[in-house]
C-alpha positions, 0 to 999 in steps of 0.5 A: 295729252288727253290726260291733260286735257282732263287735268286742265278741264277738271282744274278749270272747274274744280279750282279756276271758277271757285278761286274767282268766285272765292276772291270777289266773295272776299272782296265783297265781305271786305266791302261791306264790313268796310262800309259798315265799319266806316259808318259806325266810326263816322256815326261815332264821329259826329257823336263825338263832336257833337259832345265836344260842342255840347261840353264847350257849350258856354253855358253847359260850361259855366252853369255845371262848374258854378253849381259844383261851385256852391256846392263845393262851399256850402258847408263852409262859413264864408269868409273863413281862411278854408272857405277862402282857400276852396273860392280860390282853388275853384274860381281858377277853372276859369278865365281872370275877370269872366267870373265874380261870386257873391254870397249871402246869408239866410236874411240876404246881407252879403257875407263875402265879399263884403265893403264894396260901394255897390253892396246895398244895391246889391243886397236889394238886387238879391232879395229882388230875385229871391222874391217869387215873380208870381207875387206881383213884385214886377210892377213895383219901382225898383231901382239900383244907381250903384249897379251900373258898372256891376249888372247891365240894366238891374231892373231887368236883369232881375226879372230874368235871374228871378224868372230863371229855375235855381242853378241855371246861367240865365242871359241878361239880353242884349243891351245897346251901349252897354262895356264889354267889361260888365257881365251879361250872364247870371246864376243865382241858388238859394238854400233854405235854413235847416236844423244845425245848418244856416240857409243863405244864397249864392249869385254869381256874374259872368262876363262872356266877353272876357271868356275865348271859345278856345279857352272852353275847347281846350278844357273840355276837349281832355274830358272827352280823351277817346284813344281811337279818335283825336279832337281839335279845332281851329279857324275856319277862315285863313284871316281869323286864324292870321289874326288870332293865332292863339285860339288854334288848338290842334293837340290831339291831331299830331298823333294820327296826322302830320303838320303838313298834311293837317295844313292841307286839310285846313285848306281843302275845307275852306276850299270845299266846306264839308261836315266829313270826308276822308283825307290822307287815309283817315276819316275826318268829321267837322263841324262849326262851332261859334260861328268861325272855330271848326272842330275836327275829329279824325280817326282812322279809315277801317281797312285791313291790313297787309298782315291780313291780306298776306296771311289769307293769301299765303294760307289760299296758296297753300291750299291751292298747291295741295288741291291742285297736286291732288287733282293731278295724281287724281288722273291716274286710273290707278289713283285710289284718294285718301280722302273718307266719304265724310271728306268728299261730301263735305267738299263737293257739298261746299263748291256746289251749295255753300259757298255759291250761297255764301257769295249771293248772300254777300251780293243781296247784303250789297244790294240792299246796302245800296238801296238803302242809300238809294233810298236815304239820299232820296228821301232827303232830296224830297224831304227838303223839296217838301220843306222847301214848297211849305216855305215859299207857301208863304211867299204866296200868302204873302202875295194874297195879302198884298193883293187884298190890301191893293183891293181895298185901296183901289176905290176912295170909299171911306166907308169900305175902308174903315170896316175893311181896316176894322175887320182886319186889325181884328182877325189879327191881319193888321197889328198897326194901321194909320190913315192920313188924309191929303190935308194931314190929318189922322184918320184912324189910327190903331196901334196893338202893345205887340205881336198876336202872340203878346195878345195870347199871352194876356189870356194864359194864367200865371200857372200856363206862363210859369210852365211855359218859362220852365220849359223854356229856360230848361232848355237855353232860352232867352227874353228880352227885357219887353218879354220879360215884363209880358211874361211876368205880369201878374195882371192880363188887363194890364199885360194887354193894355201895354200902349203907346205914351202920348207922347210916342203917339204924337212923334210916330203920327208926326213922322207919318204924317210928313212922310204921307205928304212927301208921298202924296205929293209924289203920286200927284207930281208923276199923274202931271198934277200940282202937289197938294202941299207945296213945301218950302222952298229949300226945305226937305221932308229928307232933313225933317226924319230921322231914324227909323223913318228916315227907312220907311221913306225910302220903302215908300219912295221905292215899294209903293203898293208892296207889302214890303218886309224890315227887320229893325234890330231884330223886329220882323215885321211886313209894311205896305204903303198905299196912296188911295187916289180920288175922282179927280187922279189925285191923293186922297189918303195915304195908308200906312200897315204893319203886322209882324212876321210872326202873325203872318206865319201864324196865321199861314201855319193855322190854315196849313195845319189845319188840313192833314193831309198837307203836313203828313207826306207819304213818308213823315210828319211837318213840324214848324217850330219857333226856336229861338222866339218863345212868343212865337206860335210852334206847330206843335206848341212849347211844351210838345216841341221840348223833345226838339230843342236840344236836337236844334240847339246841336244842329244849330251850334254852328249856325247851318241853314239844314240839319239831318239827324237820327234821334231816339225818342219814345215811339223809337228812332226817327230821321230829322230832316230840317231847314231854318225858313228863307221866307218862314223867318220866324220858324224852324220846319222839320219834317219827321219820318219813323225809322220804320218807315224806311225798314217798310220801302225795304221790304221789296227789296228785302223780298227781291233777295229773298226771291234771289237766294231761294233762286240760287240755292234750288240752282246749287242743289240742282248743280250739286246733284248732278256732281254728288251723282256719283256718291249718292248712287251707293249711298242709295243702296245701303239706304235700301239695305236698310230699309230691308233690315226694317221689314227684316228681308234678310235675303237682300244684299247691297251690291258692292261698287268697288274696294273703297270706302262706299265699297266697306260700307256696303259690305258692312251692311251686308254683314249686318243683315247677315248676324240680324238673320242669325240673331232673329232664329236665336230670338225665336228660339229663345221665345219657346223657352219662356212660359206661354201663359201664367199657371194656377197652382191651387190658389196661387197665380204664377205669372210673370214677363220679360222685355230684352233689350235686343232681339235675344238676352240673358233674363230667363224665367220658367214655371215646372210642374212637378208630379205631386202638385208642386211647381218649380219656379225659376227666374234667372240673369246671365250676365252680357247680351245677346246669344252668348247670354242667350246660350246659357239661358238654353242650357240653364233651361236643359237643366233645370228641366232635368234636375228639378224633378229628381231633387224636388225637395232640395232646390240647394242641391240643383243650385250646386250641381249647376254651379259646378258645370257651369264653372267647367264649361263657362271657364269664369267668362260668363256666370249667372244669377238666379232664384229656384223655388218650389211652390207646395200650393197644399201647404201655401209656403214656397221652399227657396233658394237663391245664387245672387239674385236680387233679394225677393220681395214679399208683399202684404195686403196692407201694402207692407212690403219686405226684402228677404235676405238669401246672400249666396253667389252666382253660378259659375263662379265656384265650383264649390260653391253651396247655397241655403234653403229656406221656407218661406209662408206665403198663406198671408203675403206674396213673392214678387221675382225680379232682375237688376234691370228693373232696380237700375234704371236712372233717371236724367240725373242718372240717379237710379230708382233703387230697391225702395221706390221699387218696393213702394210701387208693388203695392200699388199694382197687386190689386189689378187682375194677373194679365194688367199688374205686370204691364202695369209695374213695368210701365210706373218703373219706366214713368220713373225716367221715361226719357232714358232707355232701359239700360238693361234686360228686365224680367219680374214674377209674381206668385200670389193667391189671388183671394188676397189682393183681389176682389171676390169675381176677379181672378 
């Protein structure tokens, strides 16, 4: 029962609270890797619709197939069978009637088609647009009776082709009574002549009326084929789909969504309009397109599917069985874990640090997701409040205005009113005012050609209104034929001198003056007193009005005193009507203003702007744009607000009052937050914020994670501590074990915990302690065996060192003095490491101590001799190379011989250096092995001794320095003192590869008279 106790316990800790950790972790990441796969598809929905709409864009339509069009033709003679053939084939990419194409040649005759009844006019009509606007032609009579059933009003149809870049649709504007038969678009190219090549124009008319928005959708709809997402479109009204049941294109949909279920998300928008929602496990976008077609992209919600979820469920059962059986048989006392130390530490390493890691990053990422649209939803909410106080900003200056004009009309002074009416039409407050008197008679009277903008235009030079129309045309716009005669007049004193006829005077003071009567009267009539006028009887100022006076009465009869707005087929202007009473209660004058929108906002927008801090909240910049009107004031002007018009013209392809939108631009990304102005008619407000702004209100969040991960890991390192107790503790032994092999206490001992692997660990360590002792007494041993110092025989230094690899090795060199003043010198390299090589060299060192001296003068012999002994004793395993010499100082040669040692090096003052050939083979190898001497002259050179250690050492490339960089560098160390050019040699060789360790014992010796490679004083 206590084992199970145990088990139970030990099973709650080590795999009950880890499996619930482990499935939230994994629910955690398969939250957000949802979330942030869901948002990138959603991001690459409204992408893909927003393409969908730009490419169905009727004019992006028509304009890039027209080009291509022409282009298509240009080499080709019109009217020839090919050039014929190729019209046909491409005029079928459109609509039957929305598309005629003219050709003309270089001196503007039309070349195709020709002998219609209206190809004088235009032939005329072309070489009208072709002529530059800037030359004054706008002023010219143009006139073109054959045109009217082709292009709607020619005479200002060609300002606009002309005014228009080459290759863009231009509009012709919007004509009251015009058939819906004739175009209202147009495109005009022209190619200059060339040499071998004709020039020659091209115009082409499009109806728009003729063209289906389905017809566009279902065209380009195929171009934009992406397998992961289907495309369709439909009615967003029930009655316009009933009534027109052609436009419904919904191929593409089927594929991902059934009929039915396509049916009900149809209804479910128009129950609830929504730009994206998921729906029936998909994730579905859609925007308005023309006002009453919804495009709908659809894609798949992102999830993972139950092959996953049954794999990582079988593979997490799986292990679990293996975890738990072996945390049961881990309660046996007898129980020894087949698991290597490696394996332990990783484990409790992971359940300690790790995963809880893995799972807090898990939780800061969801934490910071959250915030992230805490913060985004926020922004928007206060970003449209922002946008929403600077538009009914304007309502309130509209109520200023209103108050001033009741101010001024409170008190009958003539005077007082001229300068206040003056002052005002001046400053642009008033564009028009008339004052009547009770007896009907026009007092003052000003009437401006148009808006303040209009004024403005007057004073830009031709150079400033042809830049402005580029921008402006480049990006879709459009002008009605008045603005077109603004913009294109070449003369401002004219521009600006654009007034009334005589005869549109006297009609709109007519209309004034009977509408002030009926006024004055009524103000008399409702103080209790007789009208001034009294009208016939049976007579009506009613019956007397018509048109758009007929409107103006009733906001007289019905907003006296008020500045009332009116929009006139799209002519926004503000009215206010007043009658200024006398002494006596009774009418004196009535006063009629109007000023269009535009001034107003103008002028509301200056001072707004005009104060910083106003238009910069904490998180963005205002922007009040004029799109669509380009006589309008923009804050920023035309050319600055550039970056903005196709933003809005996506926006706004379905005619929303708010867009919210990412854009890249120079400066990097930005939020676009917008609304089209409910008071503010005339503009566009968009408040734009940095992207870097929002990565700023994250940074304390960024830093609460931050704060919350460091917490969590000094808790796991704490947890993990006292779970790896048991581990660490021998693991701390043989660290000290260690540390006594560093400062070589060979007398300590790691104690041994049990027979497991901490236990062979341990008892490793000792053993290592144990051989690092025995090789530290073969090191001192060996150490005696070397020479202490270099020796001087007569005018030779003899010196020489050696660097091993480990404490002991196999590179052995000795100096032996002999009784007649010689010396023997000896340098040898047993082959292997360490004390088996060290061995050798002792016995190699008893020999040549003894048998040196008793063949002086046959160093060959010594050589044979060893050789023999060391093939009996050695049995081939082990062998050596060696050099013996025996230096005679009187007579300055050196009598050697060598057994496979590297070639010697003699060296010369002029830095000449040469290898000595002496082949033989090393000892031990044959017991018959015999060796050559020879004499070698060292009066004029020295005898430079080395191992292959020195020769072999490689570079990173593993390339080695080689006998002749070797032989390059000897020269360069003979002329330091004896104790330096040995250290010195040692350290160009090691310069040579210092990254790589020596792979091998070295050893050099140097015999050389020091007369010759040192100055006089320097021995």
């Amino acid at each position: 029962m206590r084992e199970n106790r145990a088990w139970l316990a030990i099973v709650l800790l080590l795999w009950g609270i880890p499996s619930v950790l482990f499935w939230m972790g994994v629910e955690a990441c398969r939250q957000v890797l949802q979330d942030r796969e869901t948002e990138r598809r959603r991001g690459h929905l409204a992408e893909t619709l927003s393409r969908f709409a730009a490419a169905a864009d009727f004019r992006t339509f028509f304009q890039a197939r027209l080009n291509r069009l022409y282009e298509g033709l240009a080499g080709l003679e019109p009217g020839s069978p090919a050039f014929q053939a190729e019209l046909r084939r491409r005029e079928a990419e459109f609509p039957a009637g929305a598309v005629q194409t003219f050709f003309f040649g270089e001196d503007g005759t039309c070349r195709h088609p020709t002998g219609f009844p209206a190809q004088p006019d235009l032939e005329r009509f072309f070489r009208a647009v072709h002529q530059p606007w800037t030359s004054g032609w706008a002023r010219q009579p143009r006139a073109y009776p054959l045109l009217g059933d082709l292009v709607p009003e020619p005479t200002a149809s060609d300002h606009h082709l002309s005014l228009a870049p080459q290759g863009t649709l231009c509009f012709f504007g919007d004509f009251p009574g015009a058939p819906r038969s004739r175009p209202d678009h147009g495109l005009y190219r022209w190619r200059p002549g060339t040499s071998g090549r004709s020039g020659g124009g091209f115009l082409a008319l499009v109806n728009r009326s003729v063209v289906a928005a389905s017809f566009l959708l279902d065209r380009v709809r195929h171009d934009l084929a992406d397998p992961g997402v289907a495309l369709g479109f439909a009615f967003s009204s029930p009655r316009e789909a009933t009534s027109r049941p052609a436009a419904t294109a919904l191929a593409g949909i089927p594929p991902l969504m059934a009929s039915g279920s396509f049916a009900e998300l149809l209804e479910r928008f128009r129950r609830e309009p929504s730009t994206e929602f998921a729906h029936d496990g998909l994730l579905v976008a859609s925007r308005i397109f023309d006002q009453d077609i919804l495009l709908i992209a659809v894609t798949a919600l992102p999830g993972w599917s139950a092959r996953v979820w049954l794999l990582l469920a079988g593979l997490y059962g799986f292990l679990s069985f293996r975890f738990l059986v072996f945390l049961f048989r881990a309660t046996d006392p007898e129980f020894r874990a087949p698991v290597s130390l490696r394996q332990k530490w990783y484990l409790v390493f992971g359940l300690g640090v790790i995963f809880p890691l893995a799972l807090s990053f898990l939780l800061g990422n969801l934490y910071l997701d959250r915030k992230r649209q805490e913060l985004t939803g926020r922004h928007r909410e206060e970003a449209f409040q922002f946008l929403d106080t600077v538009d009914r900003g304007f309502e309130e200056f509209l109520a200023g205005q209103e108050r001033s004009l009741r101010q001024a009309c409170r008190e009958p002074d003539r005077a007082r009113l001229d300068d206040l009416l003056d002052r005002w039409y001046a400053d642009g407050q008033l564009n028009d005012y008339y004052l009547i008197s009770s007896t009907s008679r026009v007092l003052r009277w000003k009437n401006s050609p148009g808006p303040s903008a209009f004024r403005e235009l007057a004073q830009r030079s031709m150079a400033e209104r042809r830049d402005m129309l580029r921008v402006w045309f480049a990006n879709g716009g459009r002008l009605n034929p008045d603005e077109v005669f603004r913009f294109s007049g070449p003369d401002p004193v004219t521009l600006s001198a654009a007034d009334l006829s005589d005869d549109q005077r006297n009609l709109v003071q007519q209309g004034l003056v009977l509408i002030a009567e009926e006024i004055i009267s009524q103000v008399d009539i409702r103080h209790g007193l007789p009208p001034t006028r009294p009208r016939k009887p049976g007579v009506t100022v009613d019956s007397l009005l018509t048109g758009e006076y007929q409107g103006l009465l009733q906001a007289a009869r019905h907003f006296l005193g008020i500045l009332k707005f009116t929009d006139n087929a799209g002519n926004m202007d503000y009215h206010f009507i007043e009658v200024i009473r006398g002494p006596d209660g009774r009418g004196w004058y009535f006063l009629f203003t109007s000023t269009p929108s535009a001034d107003f906002e103008t002028r509301y927008l200056e001072a707004l702007f005009a104060s910083p801090a106003a238009v910069r909240p904490r998180f963005g910049e205002l922007k009040a744009l004029t799109f669509p009107n380009p006589l309008g004031r923009g804050f920023p002007d035309l050319r600055e607000a550039e970056f903005y018009f196709p933003v809005l013209e996506r926006a706004l392809a379905g005619h929303p009052t708010v867009i919210s939108t990412r854009e890249e631009r120079d400066g990097g990304a930005v939020q676009v937050i917008g609304k089209r102005g409910q008071f503010l008619r005339q503009h566009f407000l968009i408040l734009e914020t940095p992207v870097t702004w929002f990565d700023r209100e994250m940074a304390a969040h960024r830093r609460e994670v931050v704060l919350y991960l460091v917490g969590s890991a000094l808790l796991c390192l704490l947890l993990s501590r006292l779970l790896t107790e048991k581990l660490m503790r021998p693991l701390d032994d043989v660290a000290e074990g260690l540390r006594a092999i560093r400062r070589q206490d060979f007398a300590f001992r790691v104690p041994v915990p049990a027979r497991d692997e901490l236990g062979h660990l341990c008892q490793a360590v000792n053993d290592s302690i144990v051989h690092l002792q025995e090789m530290e007494i073969t090191s001192v041993i060996q150490a005696n065996l070397y020479p202490r110092h270099h020796v001087q025989a007569g005018p030779f230094g003899v010196s020489g060192k050696n660097l091993m690899l480990q404490a002991v090795g196999g590179d052995f060199y000795d100096y032996l003095p002999l009784p007649d003043g010689r010396w023997g010198i000896v340098l040898g390299d047993v082959s292997g490491h360490g004390i088996s090589a060290a061995l050798v060299t002792a016995m190699a060192k008893a020999a040549f101590t003894i048998l040196v001296p008793q063949y002086p003068d046959r160093p060959d012999r010594v050589l044979a001799d060893l050789s023999d002994q060391f093939s009996r004793l050695l049995k081939r395993k082990m062998m050596m190379t060696c050099f013996l010499g025996v230096l005679d100082p009187a007579r300055e040669k050196i009598l050697a011989t060598c057994a496979g040692q590297c070639s010697p090096l003699l060296v010369r003052p002029d830095r000449s250096a040469d290898f000595l050939s002496l082949p033989s083979l090393p000892l031990g190898m044959s017991r018959k092995a015999r060796y050559v001497t020879q004499e070698i002259d060292l009066a004029a050179a020295a005898l430079v001794l080395y191992s292959d250690g020195l020769v072999e050492k490689t570079n990173d490339q593993d390339e080695p320095i080689g006998y002749e960089r070797f032989a390059a560098l000897v020269p360069e160390v003979m002329p330091l003192p004896t104790e330096v050019r040995l250290d010195r040699l040692i350290r160009q060789v090691e310069a040579f590869a210092p990254s790589v360790p020596w792979a091998d014992d070295v050893t050099v010796v140097i015999v050389a008279k020091d007369s010759l490679f040192l100055p006089p004083g320097r021995s």
